[in-house]
N, C-alpha and C positions, 0 to 999 in steps of 0.2 A: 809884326802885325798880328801874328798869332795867340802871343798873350796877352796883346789888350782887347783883341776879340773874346778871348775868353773871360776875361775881367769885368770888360763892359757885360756881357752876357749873364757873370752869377751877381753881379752890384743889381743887379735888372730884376733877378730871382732874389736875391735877399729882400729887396725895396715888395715883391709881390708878394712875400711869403709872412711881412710884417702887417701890410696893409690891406690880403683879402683873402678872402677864406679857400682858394683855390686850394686843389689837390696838389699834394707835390709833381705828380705826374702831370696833371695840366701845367701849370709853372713850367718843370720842364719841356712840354710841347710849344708854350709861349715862347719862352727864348733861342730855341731852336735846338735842344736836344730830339730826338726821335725816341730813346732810350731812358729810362725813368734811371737804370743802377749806372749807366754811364753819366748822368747829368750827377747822380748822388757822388759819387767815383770824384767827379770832377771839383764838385762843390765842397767836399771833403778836404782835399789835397790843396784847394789854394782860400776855404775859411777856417778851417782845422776841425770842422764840426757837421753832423747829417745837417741837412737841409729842414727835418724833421725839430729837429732840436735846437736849432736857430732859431724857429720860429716861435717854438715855449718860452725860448731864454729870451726871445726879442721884441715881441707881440704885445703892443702899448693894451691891447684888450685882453691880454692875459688866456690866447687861444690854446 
């Protein structure tokens, strides 16, 4: 149950990090981190890349 909670949660943060101009830090309050370097920590270890840097490499508006 733990790691589809986790899954659904960064699928959640990738899908907002593409589509709005949100701070990484807000993103992570949105999905329910409290911790900006533990939601980074996390989103690292299971997309293989910052949060930060998904969003340059993935951002249809080129943010």
């Amino acid at each position: 149950m733990g790691v589809f909670l986790t899954r659904a949660r960064l699928m959640a943060a990738a899908e907002l990090l593409t589509t709005t101009d949100a701070t990484v830090a807000s993103v992570a309050g949105q999905v329910g981190y409290y911790s900006e370097s533990a939601f980074s920590r996390a989103f690292r270890a299971h997309l293989g890349t910052t949060p930060a840097r998904f969003r340059r490499e993935n951002s249809p508006r080129g943010v």
